[in-house]
VEXMAR-61943 format. One record per atom (N, C-alpha, C): atom name; x, y, z. Coordinates in nm, 3 decimals, always signed. Layout:
  at        u        v        w
  CA        X        Y        Z
...
This chain:
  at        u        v        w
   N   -0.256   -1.673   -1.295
  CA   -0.344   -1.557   -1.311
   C   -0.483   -1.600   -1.356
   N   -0.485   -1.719   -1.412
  CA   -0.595   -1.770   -1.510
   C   -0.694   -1.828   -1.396
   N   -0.654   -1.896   -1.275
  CA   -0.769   -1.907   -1.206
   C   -0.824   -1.776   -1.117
   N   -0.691   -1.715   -1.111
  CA   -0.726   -1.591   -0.959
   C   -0.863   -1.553   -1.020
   N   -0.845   -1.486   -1.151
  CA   -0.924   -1.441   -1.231
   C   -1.123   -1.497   -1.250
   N   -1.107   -1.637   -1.271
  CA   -1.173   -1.688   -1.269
   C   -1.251   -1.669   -1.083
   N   -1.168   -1.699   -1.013
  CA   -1.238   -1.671   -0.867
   C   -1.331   -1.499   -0.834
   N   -1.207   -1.422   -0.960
  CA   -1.247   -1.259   -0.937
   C   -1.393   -1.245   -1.007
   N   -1.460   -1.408   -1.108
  CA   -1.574   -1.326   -1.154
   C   -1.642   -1.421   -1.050
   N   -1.679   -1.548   -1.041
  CA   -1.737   -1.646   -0.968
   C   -1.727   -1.602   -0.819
   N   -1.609   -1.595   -0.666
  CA   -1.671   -1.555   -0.596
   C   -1.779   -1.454   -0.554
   N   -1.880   -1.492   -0.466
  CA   -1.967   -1.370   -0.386
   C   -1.901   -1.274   -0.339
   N   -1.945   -1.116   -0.365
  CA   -1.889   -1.014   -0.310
   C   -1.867   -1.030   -0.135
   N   -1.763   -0.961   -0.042
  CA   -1.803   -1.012   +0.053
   C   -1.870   -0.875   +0.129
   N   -1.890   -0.844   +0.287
  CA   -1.938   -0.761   +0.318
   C   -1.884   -0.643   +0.327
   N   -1.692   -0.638   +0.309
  CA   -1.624   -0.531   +0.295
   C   -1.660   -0.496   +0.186
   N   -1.668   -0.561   +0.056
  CA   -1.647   -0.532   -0.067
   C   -1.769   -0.454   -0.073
   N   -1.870   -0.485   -0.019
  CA   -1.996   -0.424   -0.075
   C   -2.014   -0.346   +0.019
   N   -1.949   -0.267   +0.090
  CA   -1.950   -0.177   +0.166
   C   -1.886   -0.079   +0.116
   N   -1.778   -0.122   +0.058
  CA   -1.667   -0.018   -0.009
   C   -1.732   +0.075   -0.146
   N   -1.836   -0.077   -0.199
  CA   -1.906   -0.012   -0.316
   C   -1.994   +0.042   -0.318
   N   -2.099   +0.045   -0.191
  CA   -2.189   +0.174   -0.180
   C   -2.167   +0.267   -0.124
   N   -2.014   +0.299   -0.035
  CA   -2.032   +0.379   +0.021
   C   -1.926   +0.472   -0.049
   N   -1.805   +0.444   -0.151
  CA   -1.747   +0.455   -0.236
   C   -1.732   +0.435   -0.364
   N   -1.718   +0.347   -0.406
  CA   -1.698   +0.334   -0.547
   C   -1.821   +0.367   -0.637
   N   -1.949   +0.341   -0.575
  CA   -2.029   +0.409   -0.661
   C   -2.087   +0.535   -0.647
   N   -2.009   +0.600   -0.581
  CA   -1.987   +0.779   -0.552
   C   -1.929   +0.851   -0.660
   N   -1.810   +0.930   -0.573
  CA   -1.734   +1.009   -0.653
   C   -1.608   +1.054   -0.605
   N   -1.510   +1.056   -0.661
  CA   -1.347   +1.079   -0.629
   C   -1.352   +1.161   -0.490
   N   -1.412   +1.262   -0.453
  CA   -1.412   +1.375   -0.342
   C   -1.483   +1.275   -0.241
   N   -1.588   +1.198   -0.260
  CA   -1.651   +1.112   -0.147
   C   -1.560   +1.041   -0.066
   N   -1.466   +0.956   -0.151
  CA   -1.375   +0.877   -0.134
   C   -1.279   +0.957   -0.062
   N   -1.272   +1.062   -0.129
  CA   -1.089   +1.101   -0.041
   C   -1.187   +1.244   +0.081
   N   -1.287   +1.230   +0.109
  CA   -1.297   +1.297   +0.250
   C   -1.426   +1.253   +0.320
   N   -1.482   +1.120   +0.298
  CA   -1.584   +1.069   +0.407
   C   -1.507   +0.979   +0.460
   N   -1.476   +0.942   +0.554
  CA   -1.413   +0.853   +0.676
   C   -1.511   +0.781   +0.772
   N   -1.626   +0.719   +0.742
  CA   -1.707   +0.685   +0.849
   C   -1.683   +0.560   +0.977
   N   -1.527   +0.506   +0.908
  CA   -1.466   +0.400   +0.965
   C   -1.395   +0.368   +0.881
   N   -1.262   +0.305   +0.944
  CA   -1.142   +0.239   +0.875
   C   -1.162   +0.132   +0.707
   N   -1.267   +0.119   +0.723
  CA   -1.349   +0.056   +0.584
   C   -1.279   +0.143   +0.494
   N   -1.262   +0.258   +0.470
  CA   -1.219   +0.366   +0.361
   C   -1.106   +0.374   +0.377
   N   -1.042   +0.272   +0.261
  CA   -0.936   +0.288   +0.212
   C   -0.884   +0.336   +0.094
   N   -0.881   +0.480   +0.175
  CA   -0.848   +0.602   +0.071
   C   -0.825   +0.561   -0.070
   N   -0.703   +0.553   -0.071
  CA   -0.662   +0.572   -0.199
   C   -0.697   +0.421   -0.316
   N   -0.743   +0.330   -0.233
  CA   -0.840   +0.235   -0.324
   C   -0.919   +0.258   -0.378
   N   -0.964   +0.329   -0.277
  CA   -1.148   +0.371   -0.315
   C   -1.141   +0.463   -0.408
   N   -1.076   +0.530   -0.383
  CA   -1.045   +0.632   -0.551
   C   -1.044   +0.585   -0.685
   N   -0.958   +0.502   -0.626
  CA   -0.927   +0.446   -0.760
   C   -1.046   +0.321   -0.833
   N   -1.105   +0.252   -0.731
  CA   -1.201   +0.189   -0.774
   C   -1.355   +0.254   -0.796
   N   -1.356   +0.441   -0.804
  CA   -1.445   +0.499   -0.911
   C   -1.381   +0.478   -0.993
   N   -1.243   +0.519   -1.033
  CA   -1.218   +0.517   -1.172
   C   -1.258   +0.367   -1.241
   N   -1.212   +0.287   -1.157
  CA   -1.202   +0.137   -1.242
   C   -1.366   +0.067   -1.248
   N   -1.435   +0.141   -1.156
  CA   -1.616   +0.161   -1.192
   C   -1.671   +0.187   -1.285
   N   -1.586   +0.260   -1.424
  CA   -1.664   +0.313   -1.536
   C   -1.675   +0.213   -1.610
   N   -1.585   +0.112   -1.589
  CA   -1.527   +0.004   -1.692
   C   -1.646   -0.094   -1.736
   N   -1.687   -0.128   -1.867
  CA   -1.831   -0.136   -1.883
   C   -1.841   -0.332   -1.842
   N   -1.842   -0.346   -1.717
  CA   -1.837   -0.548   -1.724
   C   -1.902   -0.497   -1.539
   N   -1.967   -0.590   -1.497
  CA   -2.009   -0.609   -1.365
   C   -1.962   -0.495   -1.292
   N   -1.990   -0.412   -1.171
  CA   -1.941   -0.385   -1.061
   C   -1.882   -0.454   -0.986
   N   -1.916   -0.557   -0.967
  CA   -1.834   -0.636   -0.851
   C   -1.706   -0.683   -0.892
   N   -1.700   -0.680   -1.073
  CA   -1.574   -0.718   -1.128
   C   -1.469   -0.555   -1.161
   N   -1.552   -0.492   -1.158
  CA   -1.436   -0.385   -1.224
   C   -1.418   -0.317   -1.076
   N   -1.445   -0.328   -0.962
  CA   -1.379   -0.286   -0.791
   C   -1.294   -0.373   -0.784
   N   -1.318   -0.510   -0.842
  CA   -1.190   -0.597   -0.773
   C   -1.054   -0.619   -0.907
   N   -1.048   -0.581   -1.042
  CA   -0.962   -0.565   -1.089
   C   -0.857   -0.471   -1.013
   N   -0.887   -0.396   -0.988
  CA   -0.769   -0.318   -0.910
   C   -0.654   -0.381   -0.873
   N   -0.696   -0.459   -0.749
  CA   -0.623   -0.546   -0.665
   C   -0.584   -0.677   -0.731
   N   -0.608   -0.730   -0.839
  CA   -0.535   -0.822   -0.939
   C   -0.407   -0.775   -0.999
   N   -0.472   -0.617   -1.035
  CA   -0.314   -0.609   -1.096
   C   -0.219   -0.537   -0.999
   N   -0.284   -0.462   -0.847
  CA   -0.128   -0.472   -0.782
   C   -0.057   -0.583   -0.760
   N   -0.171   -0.728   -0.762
  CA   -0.119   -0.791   -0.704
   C   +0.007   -0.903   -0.836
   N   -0.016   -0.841   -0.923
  CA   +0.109   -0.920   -1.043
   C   +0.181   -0.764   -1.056
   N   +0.159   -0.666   -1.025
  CA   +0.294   -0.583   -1.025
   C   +0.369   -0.595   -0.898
   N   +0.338   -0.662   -0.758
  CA   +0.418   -0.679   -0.671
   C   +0.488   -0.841   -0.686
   N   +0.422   -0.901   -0.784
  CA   +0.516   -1.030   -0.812
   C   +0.575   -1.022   -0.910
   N   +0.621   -0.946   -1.002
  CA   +0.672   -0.858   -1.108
   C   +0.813   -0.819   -1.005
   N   +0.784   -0.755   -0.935
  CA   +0.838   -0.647   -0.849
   C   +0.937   -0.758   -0.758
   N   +0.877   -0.851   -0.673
  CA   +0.934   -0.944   -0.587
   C   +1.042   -1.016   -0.723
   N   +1.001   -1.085   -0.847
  CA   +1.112   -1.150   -0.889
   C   +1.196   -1.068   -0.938
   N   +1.152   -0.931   -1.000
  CA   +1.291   -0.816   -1.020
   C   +1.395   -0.826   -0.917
   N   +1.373   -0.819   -0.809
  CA   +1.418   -0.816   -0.711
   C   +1.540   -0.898   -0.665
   N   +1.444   -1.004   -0.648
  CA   +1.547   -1.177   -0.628
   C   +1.622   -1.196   -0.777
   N   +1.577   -1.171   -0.907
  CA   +1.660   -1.184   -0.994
   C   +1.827   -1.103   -0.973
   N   +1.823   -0.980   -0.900
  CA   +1.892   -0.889   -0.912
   C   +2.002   -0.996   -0.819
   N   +1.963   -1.013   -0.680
  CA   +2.022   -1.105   -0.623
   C   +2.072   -1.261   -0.609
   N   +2.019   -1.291   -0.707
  CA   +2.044   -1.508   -0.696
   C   +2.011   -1.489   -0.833
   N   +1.942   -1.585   -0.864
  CA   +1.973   -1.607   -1.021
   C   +1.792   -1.653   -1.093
   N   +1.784   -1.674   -1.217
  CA   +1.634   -1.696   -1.254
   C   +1.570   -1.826   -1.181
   N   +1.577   -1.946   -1.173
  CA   +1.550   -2.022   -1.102
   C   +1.498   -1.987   -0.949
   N   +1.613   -1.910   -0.886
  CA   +1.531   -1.899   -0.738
   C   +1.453   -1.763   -0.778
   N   +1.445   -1.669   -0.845
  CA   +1.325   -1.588   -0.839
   C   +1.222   -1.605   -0.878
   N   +1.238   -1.702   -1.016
  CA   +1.054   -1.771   -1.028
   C   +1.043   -1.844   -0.910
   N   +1.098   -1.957   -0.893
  CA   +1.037   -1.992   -0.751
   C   +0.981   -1.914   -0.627
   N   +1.063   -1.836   -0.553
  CA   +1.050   -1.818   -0.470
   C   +0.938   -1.694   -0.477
   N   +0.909   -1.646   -0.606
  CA   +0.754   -1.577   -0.685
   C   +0.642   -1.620   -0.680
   N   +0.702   -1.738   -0.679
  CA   +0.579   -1.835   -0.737
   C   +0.520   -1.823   -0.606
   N   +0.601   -1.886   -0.469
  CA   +0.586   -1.915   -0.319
   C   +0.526   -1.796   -0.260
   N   +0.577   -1.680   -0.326
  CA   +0.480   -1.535   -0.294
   C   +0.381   -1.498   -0.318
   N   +0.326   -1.583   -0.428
  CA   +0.202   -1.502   -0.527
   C   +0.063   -1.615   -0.439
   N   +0.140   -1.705   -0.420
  CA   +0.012   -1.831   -0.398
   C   +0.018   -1.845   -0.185
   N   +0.059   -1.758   -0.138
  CA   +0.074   -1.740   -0.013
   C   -0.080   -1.654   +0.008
   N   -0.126   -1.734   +0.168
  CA   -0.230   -1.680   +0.158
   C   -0.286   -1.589   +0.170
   N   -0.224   -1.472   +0.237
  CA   -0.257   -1.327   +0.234
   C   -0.288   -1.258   +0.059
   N   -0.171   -1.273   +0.036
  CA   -0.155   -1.243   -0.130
   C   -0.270   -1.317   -0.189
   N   -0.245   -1.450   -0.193
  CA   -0.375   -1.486   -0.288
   C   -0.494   -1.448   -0.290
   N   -0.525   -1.411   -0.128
  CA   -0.670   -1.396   -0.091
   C   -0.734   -1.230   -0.127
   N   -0.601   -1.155   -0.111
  CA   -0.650   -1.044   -0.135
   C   -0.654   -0.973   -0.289
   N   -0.590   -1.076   -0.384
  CA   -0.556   -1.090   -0.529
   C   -0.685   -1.066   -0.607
   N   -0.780   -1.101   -0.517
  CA   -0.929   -1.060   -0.605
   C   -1.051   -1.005   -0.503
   N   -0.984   -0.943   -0.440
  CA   -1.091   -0.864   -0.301
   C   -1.066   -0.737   -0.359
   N   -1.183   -0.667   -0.331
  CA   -1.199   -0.521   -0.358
   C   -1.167   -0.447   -0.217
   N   -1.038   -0.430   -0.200
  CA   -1.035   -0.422   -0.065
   C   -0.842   -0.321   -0.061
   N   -0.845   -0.263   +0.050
  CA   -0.687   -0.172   -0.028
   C   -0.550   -0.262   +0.034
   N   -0.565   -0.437   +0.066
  CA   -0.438   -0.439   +0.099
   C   -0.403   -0.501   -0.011
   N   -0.394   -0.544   -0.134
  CA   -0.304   -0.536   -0.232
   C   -0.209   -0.458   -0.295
   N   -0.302   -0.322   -0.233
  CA   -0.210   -0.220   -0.267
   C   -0.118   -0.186   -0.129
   N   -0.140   -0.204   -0.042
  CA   -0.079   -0.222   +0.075
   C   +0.065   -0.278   +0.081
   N   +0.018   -0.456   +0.019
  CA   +0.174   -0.532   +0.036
   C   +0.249   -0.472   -0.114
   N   +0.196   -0.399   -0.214
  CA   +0.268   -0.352   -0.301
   C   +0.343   -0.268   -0.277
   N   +0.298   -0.132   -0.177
  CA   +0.396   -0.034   -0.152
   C   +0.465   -0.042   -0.021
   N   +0.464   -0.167   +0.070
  CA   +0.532   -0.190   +0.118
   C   +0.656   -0.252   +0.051
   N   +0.650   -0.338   -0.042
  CA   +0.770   -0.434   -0.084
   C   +0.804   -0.318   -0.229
   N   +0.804   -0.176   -0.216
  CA   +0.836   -0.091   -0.326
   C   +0.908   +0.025   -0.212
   N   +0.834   -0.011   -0.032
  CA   +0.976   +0.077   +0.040
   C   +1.085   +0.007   +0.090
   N   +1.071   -0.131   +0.084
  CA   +1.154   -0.278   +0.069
   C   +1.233   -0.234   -0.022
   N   +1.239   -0.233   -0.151
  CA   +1.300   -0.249   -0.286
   C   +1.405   -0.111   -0.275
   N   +1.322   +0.007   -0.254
  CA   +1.379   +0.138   -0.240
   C   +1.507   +0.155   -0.150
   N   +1.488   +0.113   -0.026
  CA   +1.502   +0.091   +0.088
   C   +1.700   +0.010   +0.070
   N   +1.648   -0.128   +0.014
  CA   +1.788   -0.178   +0.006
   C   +1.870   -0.128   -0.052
   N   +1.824   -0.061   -0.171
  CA   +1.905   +0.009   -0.294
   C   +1.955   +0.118   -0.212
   N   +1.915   +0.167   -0.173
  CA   +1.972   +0.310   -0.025
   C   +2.085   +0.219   +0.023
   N   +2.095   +0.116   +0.091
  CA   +2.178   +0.076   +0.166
   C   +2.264   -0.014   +0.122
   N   +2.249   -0.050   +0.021
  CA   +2.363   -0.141   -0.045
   C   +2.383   -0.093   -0.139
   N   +2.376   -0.075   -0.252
  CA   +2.389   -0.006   -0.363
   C   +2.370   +0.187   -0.388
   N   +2.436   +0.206   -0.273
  CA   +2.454   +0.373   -0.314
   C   +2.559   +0.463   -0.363
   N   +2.458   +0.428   -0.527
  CA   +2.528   +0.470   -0.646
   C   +2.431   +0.637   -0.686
   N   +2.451   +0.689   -0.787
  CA   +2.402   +0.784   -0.826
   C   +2.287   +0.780   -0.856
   N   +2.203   +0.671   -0.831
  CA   +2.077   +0.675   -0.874
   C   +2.028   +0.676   -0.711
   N   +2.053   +0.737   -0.616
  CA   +2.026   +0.724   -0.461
   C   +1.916   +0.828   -0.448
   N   +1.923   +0.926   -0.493
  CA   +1.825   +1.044   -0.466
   C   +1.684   +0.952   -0.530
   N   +1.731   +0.922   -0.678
  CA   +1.575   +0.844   -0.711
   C   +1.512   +0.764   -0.620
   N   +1.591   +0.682   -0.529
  CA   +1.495   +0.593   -0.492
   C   +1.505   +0.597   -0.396
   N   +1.560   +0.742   -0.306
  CA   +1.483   +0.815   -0.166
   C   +1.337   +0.863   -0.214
   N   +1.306   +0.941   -0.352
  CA   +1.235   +0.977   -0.387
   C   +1.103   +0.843   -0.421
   N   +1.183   +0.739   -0.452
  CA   +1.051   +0.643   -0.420
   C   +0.991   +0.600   -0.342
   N   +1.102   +0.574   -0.198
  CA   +1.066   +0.589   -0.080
   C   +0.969   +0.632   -0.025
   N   +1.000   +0.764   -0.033
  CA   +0.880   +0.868   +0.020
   C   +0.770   +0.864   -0.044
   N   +0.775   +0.857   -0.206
  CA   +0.609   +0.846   -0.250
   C   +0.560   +0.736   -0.160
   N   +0.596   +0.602   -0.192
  CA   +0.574   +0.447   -0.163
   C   +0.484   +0.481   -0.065
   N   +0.611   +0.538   +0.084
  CA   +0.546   +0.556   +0.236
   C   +0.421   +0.693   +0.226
   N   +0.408   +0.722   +0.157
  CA   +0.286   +0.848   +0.147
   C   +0.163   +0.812   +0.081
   N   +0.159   +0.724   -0.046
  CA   +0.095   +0.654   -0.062
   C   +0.028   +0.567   +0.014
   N   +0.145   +0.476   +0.066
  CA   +0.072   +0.339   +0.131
   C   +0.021   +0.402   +0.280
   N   +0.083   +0.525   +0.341
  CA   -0.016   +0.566   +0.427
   C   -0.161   +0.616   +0.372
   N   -0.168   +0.668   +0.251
  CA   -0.279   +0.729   +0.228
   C   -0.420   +0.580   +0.138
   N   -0.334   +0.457   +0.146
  CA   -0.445   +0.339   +0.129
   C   -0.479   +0.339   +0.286
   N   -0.405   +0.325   +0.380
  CA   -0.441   +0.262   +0.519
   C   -0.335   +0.339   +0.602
   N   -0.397   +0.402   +0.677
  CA   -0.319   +0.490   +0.842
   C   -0.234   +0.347   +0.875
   N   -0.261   +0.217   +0.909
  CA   -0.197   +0.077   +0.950
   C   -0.084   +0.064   +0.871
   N   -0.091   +0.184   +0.760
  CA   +0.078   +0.199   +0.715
   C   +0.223   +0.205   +0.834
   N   +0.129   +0.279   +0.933
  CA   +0.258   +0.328   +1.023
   C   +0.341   +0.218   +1.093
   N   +0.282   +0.066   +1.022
  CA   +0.387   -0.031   +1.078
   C   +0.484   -0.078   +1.023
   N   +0.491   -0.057   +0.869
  CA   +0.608   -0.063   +0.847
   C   +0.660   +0.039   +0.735
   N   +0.615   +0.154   +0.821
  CA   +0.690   +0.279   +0.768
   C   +0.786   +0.301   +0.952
   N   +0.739   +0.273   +1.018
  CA   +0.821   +0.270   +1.182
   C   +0.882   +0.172   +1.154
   N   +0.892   +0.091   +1.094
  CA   +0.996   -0.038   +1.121
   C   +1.095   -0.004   +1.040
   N   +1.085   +0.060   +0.887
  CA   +1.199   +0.062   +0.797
   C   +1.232   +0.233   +0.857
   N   +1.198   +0.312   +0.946
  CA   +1.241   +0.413   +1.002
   C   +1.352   +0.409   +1.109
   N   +1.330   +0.324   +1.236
  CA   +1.363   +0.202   +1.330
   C   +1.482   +0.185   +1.240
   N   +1.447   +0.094   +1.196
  CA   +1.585   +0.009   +1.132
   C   +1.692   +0.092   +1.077
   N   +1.639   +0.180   +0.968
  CA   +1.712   +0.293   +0.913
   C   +1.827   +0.373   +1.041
   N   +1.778   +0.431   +1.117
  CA   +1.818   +0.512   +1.202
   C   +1.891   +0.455   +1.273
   N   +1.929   +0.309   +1.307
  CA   +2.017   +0.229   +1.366
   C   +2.125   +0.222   +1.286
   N   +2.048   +0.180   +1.195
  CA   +2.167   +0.089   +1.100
   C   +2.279   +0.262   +1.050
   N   +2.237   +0.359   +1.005
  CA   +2.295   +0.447   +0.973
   C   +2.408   +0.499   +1.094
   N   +2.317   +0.506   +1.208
  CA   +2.377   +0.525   +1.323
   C   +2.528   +0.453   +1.338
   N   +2.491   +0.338   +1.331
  CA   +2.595   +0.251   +1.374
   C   +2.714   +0.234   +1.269
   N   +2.694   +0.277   +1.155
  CA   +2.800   +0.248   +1.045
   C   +2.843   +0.410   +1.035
   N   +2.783   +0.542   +1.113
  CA   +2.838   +0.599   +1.094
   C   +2.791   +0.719   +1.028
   N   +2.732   +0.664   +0.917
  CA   +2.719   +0.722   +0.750
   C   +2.550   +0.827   +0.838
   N   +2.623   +0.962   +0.860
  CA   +2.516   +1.053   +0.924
   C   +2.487   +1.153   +0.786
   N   +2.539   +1.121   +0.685
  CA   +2.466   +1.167   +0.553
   C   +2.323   +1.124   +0.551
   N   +2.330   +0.992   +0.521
  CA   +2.251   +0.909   +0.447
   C   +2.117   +0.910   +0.593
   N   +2.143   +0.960   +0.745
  CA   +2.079   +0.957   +0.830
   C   +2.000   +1.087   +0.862
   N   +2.089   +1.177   +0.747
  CA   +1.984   +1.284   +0.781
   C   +1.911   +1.282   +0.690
   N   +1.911   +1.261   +0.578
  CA   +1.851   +1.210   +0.449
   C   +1.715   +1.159   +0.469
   N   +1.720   +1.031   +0.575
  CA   +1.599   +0.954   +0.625
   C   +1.513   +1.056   +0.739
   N   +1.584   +1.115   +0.787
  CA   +1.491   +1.202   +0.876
   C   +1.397   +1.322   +0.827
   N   +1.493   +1.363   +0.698
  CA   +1.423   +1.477   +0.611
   C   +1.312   +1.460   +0.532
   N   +1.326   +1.285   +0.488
  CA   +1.205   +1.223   +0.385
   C   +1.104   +1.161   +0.484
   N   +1.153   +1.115   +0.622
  CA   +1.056   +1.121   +0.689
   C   +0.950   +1.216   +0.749
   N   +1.000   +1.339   +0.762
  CA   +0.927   +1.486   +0.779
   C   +0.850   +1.506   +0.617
   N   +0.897   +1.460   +0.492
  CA   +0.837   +1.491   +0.393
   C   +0.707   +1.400   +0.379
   N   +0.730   +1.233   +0.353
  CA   +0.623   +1.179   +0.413
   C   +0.511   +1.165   +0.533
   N   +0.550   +1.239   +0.661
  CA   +0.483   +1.303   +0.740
   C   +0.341   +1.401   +0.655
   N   +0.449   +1.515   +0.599
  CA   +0.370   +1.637   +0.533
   C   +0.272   +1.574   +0.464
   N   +0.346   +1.526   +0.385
  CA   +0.265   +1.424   +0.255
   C   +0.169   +1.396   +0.298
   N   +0.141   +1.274   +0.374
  CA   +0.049   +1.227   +0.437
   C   -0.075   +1.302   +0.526
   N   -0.029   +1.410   +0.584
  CA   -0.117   +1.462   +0.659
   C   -0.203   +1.609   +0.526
   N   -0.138   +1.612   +0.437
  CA   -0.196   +1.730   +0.340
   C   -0.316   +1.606   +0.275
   N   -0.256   +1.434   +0.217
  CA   -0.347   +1.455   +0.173
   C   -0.470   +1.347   +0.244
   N   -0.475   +1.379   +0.419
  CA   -0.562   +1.347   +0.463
   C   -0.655   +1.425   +0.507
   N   -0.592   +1.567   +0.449
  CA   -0.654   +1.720   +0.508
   C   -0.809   +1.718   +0.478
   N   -0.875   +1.653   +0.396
  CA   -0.990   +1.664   +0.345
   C   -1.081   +1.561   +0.435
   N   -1.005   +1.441   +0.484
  CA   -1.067   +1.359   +0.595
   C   -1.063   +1.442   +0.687
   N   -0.960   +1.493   +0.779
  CA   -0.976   +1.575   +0.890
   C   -1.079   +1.658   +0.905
   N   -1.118   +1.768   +0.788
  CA   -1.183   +1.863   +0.760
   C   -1.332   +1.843   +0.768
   N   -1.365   +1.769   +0.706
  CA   -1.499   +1.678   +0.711
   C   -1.554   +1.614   +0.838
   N   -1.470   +1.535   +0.841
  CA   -1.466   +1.416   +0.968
   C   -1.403   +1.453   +1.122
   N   -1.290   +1.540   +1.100
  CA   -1.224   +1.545   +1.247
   C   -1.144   +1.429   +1.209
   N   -0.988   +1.494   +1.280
  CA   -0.901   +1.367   +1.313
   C   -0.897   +1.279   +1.386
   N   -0.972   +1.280   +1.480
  CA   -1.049   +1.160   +1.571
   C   -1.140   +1.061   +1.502
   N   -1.129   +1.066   +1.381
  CA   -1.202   +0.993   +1.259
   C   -1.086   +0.862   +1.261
   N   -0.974   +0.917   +1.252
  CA   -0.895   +0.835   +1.142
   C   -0.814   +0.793   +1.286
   N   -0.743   +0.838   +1.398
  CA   -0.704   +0.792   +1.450
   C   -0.748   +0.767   +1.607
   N   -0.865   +0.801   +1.643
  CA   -0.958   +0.726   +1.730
   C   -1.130   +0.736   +1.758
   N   -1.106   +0.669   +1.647
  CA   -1.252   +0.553   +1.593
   C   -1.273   +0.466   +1.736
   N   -1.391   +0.431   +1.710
  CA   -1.442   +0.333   +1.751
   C   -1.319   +0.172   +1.735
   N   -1.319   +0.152   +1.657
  CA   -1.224   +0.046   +1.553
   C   -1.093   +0.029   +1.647
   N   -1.022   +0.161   +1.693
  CA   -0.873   +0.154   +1.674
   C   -0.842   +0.192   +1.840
   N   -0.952   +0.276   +1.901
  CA   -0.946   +0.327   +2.041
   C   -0.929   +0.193   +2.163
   N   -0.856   +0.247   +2.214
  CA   -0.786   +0.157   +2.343
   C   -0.940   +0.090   +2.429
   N   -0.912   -0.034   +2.409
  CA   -1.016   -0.130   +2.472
   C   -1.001   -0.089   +2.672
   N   -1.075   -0.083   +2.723
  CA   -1.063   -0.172   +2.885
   C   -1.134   -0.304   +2.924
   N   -0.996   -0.370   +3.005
  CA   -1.036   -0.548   +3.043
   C   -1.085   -0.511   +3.158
């Protein structure tokens, strides 16, 4: 943590970062959650990095704290995890192998929303198994985390929908095939809820911007060769 840190005050902002910060973070909560001028606005970062803007040390340092500490609550999160399964040895390790990987590392001190990204992905990971292997009485809770996780991490980045379709995909097979059409309607119902979720709280982008903002931009619209 002691060097990430050190990189979070010493590197140069880069051109996302300082894009994010004039066109967000040094705004205001409503700017953030309904100007869309391009995929750059990542919602629910940018929110959050007004709040973490008041914090009295640099700008360029208090946008990129954010993403430091998703990024030690998803290695927090990853050795909970592997502890639950193998033993202390392979979860510090194989923590360790997560935290210093280069996606993770790089985005560990970027003011930027995929830290929070690989966090609530590996929190519909975490949710996710506990549904399918361990369904004990604590199952409703962590459908219910599920769905925040996937509503959330759609509302950092729409590019959520790849692996909210994949653990959907997978879900709907795997239930299929073992049978268990409880636990399959379950996933279809929290998927209509994260649907809702997601689209209420992009209602303020739409409104502003048009939904042709968020899902065909310039950025994301089908190229011709």
């Amino acid at each position: 943590t002691g060097w990430r840190i050190f990189d979070l005050i010493v590197i140069p902002i880069s051109y996302d970062e300082a894009w994010t910060y004039l066109n967000f973070s040094s705004k205001n909560i409503l700017v953030s959650a309904s100007y869309y001028p391009a995929p750059n606005n990542h919602v629910l970062f940018s929110i959050i990095t007004v709040i973490s803007n008041i914090l009295p040390f640099d700008p360029k340092i208090n946008i990129r704290i954010p993403s430091l500490f998703f990024t030690i609550a998803s290695f927090l999160l990853v050795f909970f995890m592997l502890k639950k399964l193998f033993n202390f040895k392979a979860a510090i390790l194989a923590s360790c192998l997560f935290l210093v990987s280069y996606p993770v590392a790089l985005y560990s001190i970027y003011a930027r929303g995929y830290a929070l990204y690989i966090l609530f992905t590996i929190l519909c990971f975490y949710s996710f198994f506990e549904i399918i292997f361990n369904d004990t009485k604590n199952a409703n809770m962590y459908w219910f985390l599920f769905a925040l996780s996937n509503i959330f991490g759609f509302y950092t980045m729409p590019c959520f929908l790849y692996p909210a379709l994949s653990f959907c995909i997978f879900g709907s097979l795997l239930f299929m095939l073992k049978m268990d059409f409880r636990n399959l309607r379950r996933l279809l119902f929290f998927e209509l809820i994260i649907s809702i979720g997601a689209l209420i709280l992009y209602s303020p982008v739409f409104f502003i911007n048009g939904i042709m903002s968020v899902i065909g931009n310039k950025y994301v619209e089908r190229k011709g060769y």
